[in-house]
N, C-alpha and C positions, 0 to 999 in steps of 0.2 A: 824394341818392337812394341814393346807393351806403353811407352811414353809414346810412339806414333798412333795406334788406336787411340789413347787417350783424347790427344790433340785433335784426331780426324772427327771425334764425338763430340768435341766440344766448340768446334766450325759448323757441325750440321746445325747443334740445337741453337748457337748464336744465330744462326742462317733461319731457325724455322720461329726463333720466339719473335721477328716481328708480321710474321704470317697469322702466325696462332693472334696476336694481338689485333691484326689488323679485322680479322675475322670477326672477332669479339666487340670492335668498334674501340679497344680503349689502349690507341695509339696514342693520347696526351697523358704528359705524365702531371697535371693540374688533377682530371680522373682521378687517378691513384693518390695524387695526395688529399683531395676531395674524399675518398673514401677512406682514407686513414684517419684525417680528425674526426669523421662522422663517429670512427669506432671508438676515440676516445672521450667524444660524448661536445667537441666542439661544433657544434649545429651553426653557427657564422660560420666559420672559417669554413668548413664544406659546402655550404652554400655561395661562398664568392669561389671556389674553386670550382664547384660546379658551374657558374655562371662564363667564368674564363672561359672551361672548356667550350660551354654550347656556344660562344660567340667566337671561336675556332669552325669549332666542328657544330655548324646546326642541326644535321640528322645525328648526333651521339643519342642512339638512344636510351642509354642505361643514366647518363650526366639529367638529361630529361625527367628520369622515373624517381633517381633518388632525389633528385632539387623539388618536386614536386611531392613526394612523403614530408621534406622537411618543413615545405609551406602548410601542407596540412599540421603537420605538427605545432607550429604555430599559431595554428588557426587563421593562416589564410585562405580562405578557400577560393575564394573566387580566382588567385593568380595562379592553383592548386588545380580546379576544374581544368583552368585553359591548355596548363601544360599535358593533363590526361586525353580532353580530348585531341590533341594533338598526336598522344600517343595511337589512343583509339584508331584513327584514320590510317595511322600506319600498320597498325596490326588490328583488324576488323575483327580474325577470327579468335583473337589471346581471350580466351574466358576472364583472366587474371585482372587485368585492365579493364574491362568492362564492371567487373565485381570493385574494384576499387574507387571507379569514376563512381558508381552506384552510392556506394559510402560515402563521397563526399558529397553529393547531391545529398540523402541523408542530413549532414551534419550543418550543411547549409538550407536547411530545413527547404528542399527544393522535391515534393514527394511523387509528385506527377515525375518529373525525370529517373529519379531515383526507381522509381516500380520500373519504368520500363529499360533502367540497365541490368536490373535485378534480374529479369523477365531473359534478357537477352544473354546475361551470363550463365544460368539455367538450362537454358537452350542448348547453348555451347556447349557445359559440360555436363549431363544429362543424368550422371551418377555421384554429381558432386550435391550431398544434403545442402550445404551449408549459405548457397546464394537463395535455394530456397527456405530455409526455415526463416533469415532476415527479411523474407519478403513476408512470408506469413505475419512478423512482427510489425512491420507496417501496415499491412491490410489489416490489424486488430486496431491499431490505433487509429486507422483512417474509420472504423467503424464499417470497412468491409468483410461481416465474417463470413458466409459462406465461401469467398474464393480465399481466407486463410484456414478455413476446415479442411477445406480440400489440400493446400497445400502439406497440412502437416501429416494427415494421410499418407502424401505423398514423401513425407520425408520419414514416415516412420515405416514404408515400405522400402525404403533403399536402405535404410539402417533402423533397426529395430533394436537397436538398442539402446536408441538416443531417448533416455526418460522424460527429455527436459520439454523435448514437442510432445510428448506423451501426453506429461502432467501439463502441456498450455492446450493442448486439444480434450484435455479431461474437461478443464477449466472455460472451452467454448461451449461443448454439451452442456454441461450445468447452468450455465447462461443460456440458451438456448432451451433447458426444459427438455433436449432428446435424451430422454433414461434408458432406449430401447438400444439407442448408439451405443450409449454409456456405459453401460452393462458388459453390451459384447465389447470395448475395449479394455473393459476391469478383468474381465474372465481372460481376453489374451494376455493381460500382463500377469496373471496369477496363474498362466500356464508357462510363462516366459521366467517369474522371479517366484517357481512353487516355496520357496523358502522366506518369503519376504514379508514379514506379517502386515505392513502396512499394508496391500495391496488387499488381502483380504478386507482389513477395514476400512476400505474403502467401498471394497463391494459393499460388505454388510449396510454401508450408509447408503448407499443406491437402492439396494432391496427392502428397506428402513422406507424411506420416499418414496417406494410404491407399493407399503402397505404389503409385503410377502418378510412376517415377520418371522417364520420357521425359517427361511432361508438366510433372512438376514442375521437370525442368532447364529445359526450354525458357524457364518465367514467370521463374527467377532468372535468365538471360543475357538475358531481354528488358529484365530491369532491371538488370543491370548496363549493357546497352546505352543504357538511359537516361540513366545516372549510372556514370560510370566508376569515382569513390572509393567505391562502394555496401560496406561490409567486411562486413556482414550477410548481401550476396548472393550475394558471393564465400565467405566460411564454409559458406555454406547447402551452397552449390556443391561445395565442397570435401569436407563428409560423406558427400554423395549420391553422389560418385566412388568413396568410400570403401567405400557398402554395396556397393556394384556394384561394386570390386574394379578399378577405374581407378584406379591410383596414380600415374602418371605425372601424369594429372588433375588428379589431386587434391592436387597436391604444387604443381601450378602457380596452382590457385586458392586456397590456402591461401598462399604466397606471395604473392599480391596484396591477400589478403583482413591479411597483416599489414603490408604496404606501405602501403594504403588508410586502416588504423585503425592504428599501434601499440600503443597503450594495450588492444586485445583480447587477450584473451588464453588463449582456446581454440583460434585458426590456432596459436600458438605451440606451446604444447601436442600439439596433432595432430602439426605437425611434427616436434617430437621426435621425436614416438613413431612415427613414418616414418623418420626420420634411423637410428632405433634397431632399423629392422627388427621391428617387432612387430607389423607388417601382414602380414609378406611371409606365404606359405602354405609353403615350405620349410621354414622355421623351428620353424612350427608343427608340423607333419610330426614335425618331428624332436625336439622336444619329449615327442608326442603319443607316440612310441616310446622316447622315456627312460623315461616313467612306465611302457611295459609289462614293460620290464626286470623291476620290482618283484618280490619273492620272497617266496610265502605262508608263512608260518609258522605254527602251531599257533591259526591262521583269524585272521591279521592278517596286514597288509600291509607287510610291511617291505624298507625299499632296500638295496642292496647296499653301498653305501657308508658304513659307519658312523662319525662320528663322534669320536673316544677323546677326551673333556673331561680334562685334566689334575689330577691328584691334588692338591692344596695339604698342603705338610706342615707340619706346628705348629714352630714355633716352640723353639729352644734352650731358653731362658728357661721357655717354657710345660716341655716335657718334665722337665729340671730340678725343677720344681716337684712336678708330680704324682708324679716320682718319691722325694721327699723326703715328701709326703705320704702316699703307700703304706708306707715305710717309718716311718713315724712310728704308721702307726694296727696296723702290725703290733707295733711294741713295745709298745704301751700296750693289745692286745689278753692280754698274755702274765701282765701284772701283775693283784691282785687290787684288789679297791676299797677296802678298807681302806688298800693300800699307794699308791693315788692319793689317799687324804684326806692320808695323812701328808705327804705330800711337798708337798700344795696347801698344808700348815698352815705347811710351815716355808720356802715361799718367799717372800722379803719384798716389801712392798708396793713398787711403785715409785712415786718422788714425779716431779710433775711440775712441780717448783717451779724457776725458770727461776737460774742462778747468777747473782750480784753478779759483776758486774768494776768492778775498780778504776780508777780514771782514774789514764790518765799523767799526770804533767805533764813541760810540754817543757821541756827545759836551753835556759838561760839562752844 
């Protein structure tokens, strides 16, 4: 009994696996071994398998989808596009296909197309971030930012958790100069990551750039209070002393902020030039009345302190010379030119014929 159930189970599922197959379109078994070299990583061989099948079966359309990845993969695109739109027209409404065809428009730097399969896969799947945050990525690089601002808005309202459109729509405000935006999306991500001390210094850099520098101290010590090695926030901290004219401050957080990080090297820096007195306001003061010392002269500005560059004087040798040459051009001024032929006729030539010397030879 139990061997005839068997049997009767093993006639239906014979009977229904070429249903199930026929359904799925992948009745060639070329298909199937198409997708077994792909898995082995042989990218020819599944592509002339895939090729058999589609010149079998031309509507296959999965033989279609992967012959078309593996063109992309090789960077064909253009024989890549053809087969997707192809796909497209048979399935208008697959978001999947649309989003793909979109990337290869993309990679075949085609961005007018590209945006509007972006635009149409978006449409289609209305809750999917992901065909939008790549369209934002192109409207930044097209130099369209308002419709990538809006976008990332948009992707950061269907997932708020995606930092990454966060930090690139942080990164359009900043650009842009909107700190009123900027603000309120620093304050929702330090409601969204209360633990996360960057976010704090980040605010503190916003409120820094519009001059509210009680609030700004406050976000850099709330993250240092997060993180004690923070050397970002301690630096922050320590300029912010510096506009405000807290030096004692600012000499303490700059000392931490190079404890924290040594390899910074703008707390170093600062420090110096605190060490060096070129904060104090004395100083300056006193500076600021050297310059009015100054004494106008004939409508310039000149200090009282001048200067004297020392004279270099020539040389024995040189003197000697010129003066050997002054008297040489005054006696040959005194003679006529006749009595300079005569004298050039009768001085003799010099030879420049080097003399023989005779070899020693050595005693015996």
């Amino acid at each position: 009994m139990v061997r005839l159930m068997i049997a009767a189970i093993g006639v239906v599922l014979m009977a229904a696996a070429p249903l199930r197959a026929a359904e799925h379109g992948n009745t060639s078994g070329s298909y199937r071994r198409g997708v077994e070299l792909e898995a082995r990583g042989d990218l020819d061989g599944a592509a002339s398998e895939y090729r058999k099948t589609l010149r079998r079966e031309g509507a296959h359309f999965d033989a279609r989808r992967h012959l078309a990845e593996i063109l992309a993969l090789r960077g064909e695109y253009p024989q890549a596009i053809r087969l997707y739109k192809e796909l497209a027209r048979r399935a208008e409404n697959n978001p999947i296909i649309h989003f793909r065809l979109a990337r290869l428009y993309l990679m075949n730097r085609n961005y007018s197309r590209a945006e509007k399969e972006y635009r149409l896969a978006a449409s289609l799947d209305p809750n999917n971030p992901v065909p939008r945050r790549e369209l934002a990525r192109l409207l930044v690089h097209e130099g369209k930012l308002d419709g990538a601002e809006k976008l990332y808005r948009d992707v950061i309202r269907i997932d708020a958790g995606d930092d990454a459109s966060r930090n690139a729509l942080v990164a359009l405000y900043v650009k842009a100069r909107k700190y009123a935006e900027l603000s309120a999306l620093l304050e929702e991500n330090v409601r969204l990551h209360p633990e996360d001390p960057a976010s704090y210094y980040k605010l503190g850099l916003v409120y820094d750039v519009r001059k509210e520098y009680r609030t700004a101290a406050d976000s850099y010590r709330r993250a240092i209070e997060l993180d004690d090695d923070y050397a970002k926030a301690y630096n922050a901290l320590g300029k912010l002393y510096l506009k405000t004219g807290e030096f004692g401050k600012a000499r303490q957080a700059l000392v931490a902020a190079s404890k924290a990080d040594p390899g910074l090297r703008e707390p170093r820096a600062l420090l110096a030039a605190l060490n060096d007195e070129a904060y104090d306001p004395t100083i300056a003061k006193a500076k600021k009345a050297h310059r009015k010392k100054s004494v106008r002269k004939g409508g310039r500005i000149k200090s009282r302190h001048k200067v004297k560059r020392p004279v270099k004087k020539p040389a024995k040798k040189t003197v000697r010379r010129a003066a050997r040459k002054s008297h040489s051009l005054k006696a040959s001024s005194g003679r006529s030119s006749a009595s300079k032929k005569h004298t050039a006729a009768r001085k003799p030539k010099r030879s420049y014929r080097k003399k023989s010397h005779r070899k020693r030879k050595g005693r015996k």
